[in-house]
C-alpha positions as CSV (number, residue, x, y, z in Angstrom):
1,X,63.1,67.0,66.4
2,X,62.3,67.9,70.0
3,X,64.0,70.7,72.5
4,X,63.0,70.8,75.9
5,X,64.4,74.0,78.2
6,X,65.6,71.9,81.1
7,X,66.7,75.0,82.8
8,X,65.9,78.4,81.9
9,X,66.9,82.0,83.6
10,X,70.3,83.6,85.8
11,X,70.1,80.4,88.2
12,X,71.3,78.5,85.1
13,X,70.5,77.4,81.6
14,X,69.9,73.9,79.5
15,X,68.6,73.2,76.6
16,X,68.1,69.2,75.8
17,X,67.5,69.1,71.9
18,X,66.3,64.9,71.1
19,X,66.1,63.8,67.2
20,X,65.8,59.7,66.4
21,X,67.5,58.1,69.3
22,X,70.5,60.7,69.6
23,X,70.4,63.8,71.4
24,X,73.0,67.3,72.4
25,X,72.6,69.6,75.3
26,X,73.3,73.2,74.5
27,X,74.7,75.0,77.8
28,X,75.0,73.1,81.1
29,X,74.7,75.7,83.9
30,X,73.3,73.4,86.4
31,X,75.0,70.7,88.4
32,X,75.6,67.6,86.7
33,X,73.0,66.1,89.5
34,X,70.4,68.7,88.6
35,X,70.6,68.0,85.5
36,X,70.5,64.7,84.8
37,X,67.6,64.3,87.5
38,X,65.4,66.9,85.4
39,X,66.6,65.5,81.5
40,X,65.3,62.0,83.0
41,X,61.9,64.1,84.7
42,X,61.6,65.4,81.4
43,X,62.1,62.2,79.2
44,X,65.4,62.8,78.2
45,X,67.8,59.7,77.7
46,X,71.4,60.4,79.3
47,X,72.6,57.9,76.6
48,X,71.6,59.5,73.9
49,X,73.2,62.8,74.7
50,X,76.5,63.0,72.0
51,X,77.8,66.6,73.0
52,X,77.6,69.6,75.0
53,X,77.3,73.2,73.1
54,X,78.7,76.0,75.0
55,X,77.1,79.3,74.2
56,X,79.7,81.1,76.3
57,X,81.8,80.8,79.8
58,X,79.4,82.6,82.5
59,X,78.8,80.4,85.0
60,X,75.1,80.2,84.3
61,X,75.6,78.1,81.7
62,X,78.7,76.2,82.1
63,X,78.2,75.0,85.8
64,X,77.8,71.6,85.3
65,X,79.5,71.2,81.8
66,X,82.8,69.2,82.5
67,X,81.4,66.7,85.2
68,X,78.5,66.1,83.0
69,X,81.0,65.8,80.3
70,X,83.3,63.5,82.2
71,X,80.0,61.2,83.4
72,X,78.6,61.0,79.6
73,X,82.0,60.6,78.1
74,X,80.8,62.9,75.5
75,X,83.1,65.8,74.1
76,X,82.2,69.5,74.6
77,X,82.0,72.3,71.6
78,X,82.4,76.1,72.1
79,X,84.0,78.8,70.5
80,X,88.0,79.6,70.6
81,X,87.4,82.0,72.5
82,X,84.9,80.5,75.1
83,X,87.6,77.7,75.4
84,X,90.5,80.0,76.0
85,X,88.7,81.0,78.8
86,X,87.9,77.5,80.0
87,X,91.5,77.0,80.3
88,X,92.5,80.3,81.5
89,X,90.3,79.7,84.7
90,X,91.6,76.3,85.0
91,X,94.7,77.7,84.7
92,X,96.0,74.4,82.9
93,X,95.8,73.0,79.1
94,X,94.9,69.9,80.4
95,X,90.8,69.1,81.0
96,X,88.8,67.1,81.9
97,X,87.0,67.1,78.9
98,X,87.6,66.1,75.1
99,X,87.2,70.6,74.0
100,X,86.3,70.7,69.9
101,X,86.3,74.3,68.7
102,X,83.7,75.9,67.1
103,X,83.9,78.0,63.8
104,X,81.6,80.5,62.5
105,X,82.3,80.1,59.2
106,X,81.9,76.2,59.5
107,X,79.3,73.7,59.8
108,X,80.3,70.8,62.2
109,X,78.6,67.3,62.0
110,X,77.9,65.3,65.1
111,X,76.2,61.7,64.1
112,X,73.0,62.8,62.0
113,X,73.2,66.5,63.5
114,X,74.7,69.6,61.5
115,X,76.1,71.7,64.5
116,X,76.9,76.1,63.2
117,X,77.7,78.7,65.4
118,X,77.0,82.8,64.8
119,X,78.7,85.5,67.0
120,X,76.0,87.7,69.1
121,X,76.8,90.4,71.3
122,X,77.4,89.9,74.9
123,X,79.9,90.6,77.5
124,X,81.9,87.5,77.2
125,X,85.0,86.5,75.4
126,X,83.6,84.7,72.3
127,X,79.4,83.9,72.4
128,X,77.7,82.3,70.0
129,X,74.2,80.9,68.7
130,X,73.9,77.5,67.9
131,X,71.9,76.4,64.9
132,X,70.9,72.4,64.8
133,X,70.0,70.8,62.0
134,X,68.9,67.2,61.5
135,X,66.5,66.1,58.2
136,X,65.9,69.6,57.1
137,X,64.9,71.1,60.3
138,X,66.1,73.5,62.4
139,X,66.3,74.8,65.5
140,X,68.3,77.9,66.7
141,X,69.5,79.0,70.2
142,X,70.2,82.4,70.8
143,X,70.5,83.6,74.4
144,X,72.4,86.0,76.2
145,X,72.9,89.1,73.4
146,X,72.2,92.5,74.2
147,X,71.3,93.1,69.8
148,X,70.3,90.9,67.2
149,X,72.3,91.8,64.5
150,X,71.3,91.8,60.6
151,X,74.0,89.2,59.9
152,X,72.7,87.0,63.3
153,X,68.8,87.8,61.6
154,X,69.4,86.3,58.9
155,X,71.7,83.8,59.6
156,X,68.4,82.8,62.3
157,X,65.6,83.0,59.3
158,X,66.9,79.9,58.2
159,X,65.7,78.2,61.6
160,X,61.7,76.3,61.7
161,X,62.6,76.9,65.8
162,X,63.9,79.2,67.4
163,X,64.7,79.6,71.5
164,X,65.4,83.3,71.7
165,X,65.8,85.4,74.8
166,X,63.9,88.2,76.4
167,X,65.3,89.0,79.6
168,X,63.6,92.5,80.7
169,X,61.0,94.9,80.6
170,X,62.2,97.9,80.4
171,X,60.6,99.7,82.2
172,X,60.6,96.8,85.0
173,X,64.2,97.0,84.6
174,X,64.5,101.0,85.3
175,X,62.3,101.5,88.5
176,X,63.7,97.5,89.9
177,X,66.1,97.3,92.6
178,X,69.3,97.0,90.7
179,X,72.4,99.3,90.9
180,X,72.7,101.6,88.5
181,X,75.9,100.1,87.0
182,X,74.3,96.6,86.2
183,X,71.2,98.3,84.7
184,X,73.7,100.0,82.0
185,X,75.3,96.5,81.7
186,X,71.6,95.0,81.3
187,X,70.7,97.5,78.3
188,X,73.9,97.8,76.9
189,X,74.6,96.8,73.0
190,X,77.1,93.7,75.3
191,X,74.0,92.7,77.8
192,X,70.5,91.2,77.6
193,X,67.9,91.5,74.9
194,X,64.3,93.1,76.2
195,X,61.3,91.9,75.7
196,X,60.5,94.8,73.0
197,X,64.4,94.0,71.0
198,X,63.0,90.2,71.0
199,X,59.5,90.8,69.6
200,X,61.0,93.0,66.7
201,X,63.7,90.5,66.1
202,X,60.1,87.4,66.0
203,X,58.5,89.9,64.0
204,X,61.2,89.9,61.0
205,X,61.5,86.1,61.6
206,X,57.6,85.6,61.8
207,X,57.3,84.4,57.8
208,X,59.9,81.4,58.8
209,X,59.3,80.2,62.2
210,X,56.9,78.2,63.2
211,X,57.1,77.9,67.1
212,X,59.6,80.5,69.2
213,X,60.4,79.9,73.0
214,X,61.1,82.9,74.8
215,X,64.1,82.2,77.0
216,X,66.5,83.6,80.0
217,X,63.9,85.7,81.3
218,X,64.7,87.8,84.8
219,X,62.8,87.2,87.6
220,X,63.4,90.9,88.9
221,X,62.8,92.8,85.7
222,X,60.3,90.7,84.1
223,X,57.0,88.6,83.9
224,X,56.5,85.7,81.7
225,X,52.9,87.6,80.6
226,X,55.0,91.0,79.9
227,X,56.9,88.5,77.9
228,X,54.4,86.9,76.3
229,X,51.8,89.9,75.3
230,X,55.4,91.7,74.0
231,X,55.8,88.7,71.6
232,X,52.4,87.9,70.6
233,X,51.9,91.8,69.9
234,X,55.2,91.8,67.7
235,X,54.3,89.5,65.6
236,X,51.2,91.0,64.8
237,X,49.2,89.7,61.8
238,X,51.2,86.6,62.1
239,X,50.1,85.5,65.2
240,X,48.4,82.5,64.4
241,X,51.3,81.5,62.5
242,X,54.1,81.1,65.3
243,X,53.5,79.1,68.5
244,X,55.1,80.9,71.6
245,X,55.7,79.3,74.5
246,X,58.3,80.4,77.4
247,X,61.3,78.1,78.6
248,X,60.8,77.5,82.6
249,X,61.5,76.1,85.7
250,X,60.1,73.3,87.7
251,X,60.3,74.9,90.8
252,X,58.1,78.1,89.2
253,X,56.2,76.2,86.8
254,X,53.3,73.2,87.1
255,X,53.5,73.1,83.1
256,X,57.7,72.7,83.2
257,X,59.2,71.5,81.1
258,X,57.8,73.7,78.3
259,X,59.1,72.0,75.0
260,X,59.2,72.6,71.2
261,X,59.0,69.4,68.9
262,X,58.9,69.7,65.5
């Protein structure tokens, strides 16, 4: 199994996971252009792709979801509450888009994959992990949470991969340039998980994982190496144990796309 971080970050976020000849894209928050042209840089196959996963409805990761949807004829998965708000903004039941909802207390099966969903905390109407499983191997995405719960820890242990956020420094995040209101939001139990929230949360996974992509990082309250040494220094003993690499951009990155294949 292979998952490649075609976008990564506020501007917008997609993850292309590959296994055999079929493949899913979990959050579409570019346009459908952008992302088709960087699955294809990448050496993704359009044609493989069976569904998109919808972590949640902010626009940096739905952008592109319905015409990509509508131009891979493939149906789109999210949460009841995610696709409440789908409609809602459309302000019609009828989409553009075949919409299958998402349970937590259900696995869903999509050609060889094993699709399950976990609640995490966020400022959103219903947002979700997504944990998928294809020959006993899995890979979980959690983005977007402002705490990793002990039911979402767990419920994660069970992954080999795992694409996690870590969105701010904090102390990057206190003396940066944002208003005071969207720095509570940021740190808030409903916001973004730090860099030291997501080394604790590698550090009780460290026995299980085997390679962890930091994800969703800000580019005003945070450095891929604050990242990175916050990890590695997490994890501790286990270091040589877990391969970390961080999910970037082409346009910031000579090494993009950063992958995890398993």
């Amino acid at each position: 199994m292979e998952c490649i971080a075609l976008a990564s970050g506020s501007s917008g976020n997609c993850l292309y996971i590959e296994s055999g000849d079929a493949a899913l894209l979990v959050d579409a928050g570019l346009s459908k252009r952008e992302i088709l042209a960087r699955m294809t840089k990448a050496g993704g196959r359009a044609d493989r792709v069976q569904a998109i996963l919808v972590t949640h409805e902010h626009i940096d990761h739905m952008r592109g979801v319905f015409a990509l949807a509508r131009s891979l004829k493939v149906p789109v998965y999210a949460t009841g509450g995610t696709l409440h708000e789908f409609i809602r903004c459309r302000g019609s039941t009828i989409m553009p888009a075949e919409l299958v909802r998402c349970r937590f207390d259900e696995q869903l099966e999509i050609g060889n994959f094993s699709i399950g969903a976990y609640p995490t905390s966020h400022d959103a109407k219903e947002p979700c992990a997504f944990r998928v499983s294809d020959h006993g191997i899995s890979i979980g995405c959690c983005t977007d949470t402002g705490t990793v719960s002990p039911g979402l820890r767990e419920w994660l242990s069970r992954c080999d991969a795992l694409v996690l956020e870590s969105n701010h420094c904090p102390d990057m995040l206190m003396t940066g340039p944002y208003p005071e209101m969207l720095k509570r939001r940021i740190r808030s139990k409903r916001g973004h998980l730090s860099n030291p929230d997501a080394a604790v949360c590698i550090r009780t996974l460290s026995q299980h994982l085997h390679h962890v992509m930091l994800s969703h990082l800000s580019e005003v309250n945070n450095t891929p190496e604050k990242a990175m040494k916050t990890a590695q220094e997490g994890i501790g003993l286990f270091m040589d144990d877990v391969a970390i690499t961080i999910a970037s951009n082409p346009e910031k990155d000579q090494s993009w796309p950063r992958r995890i294949m398993l």
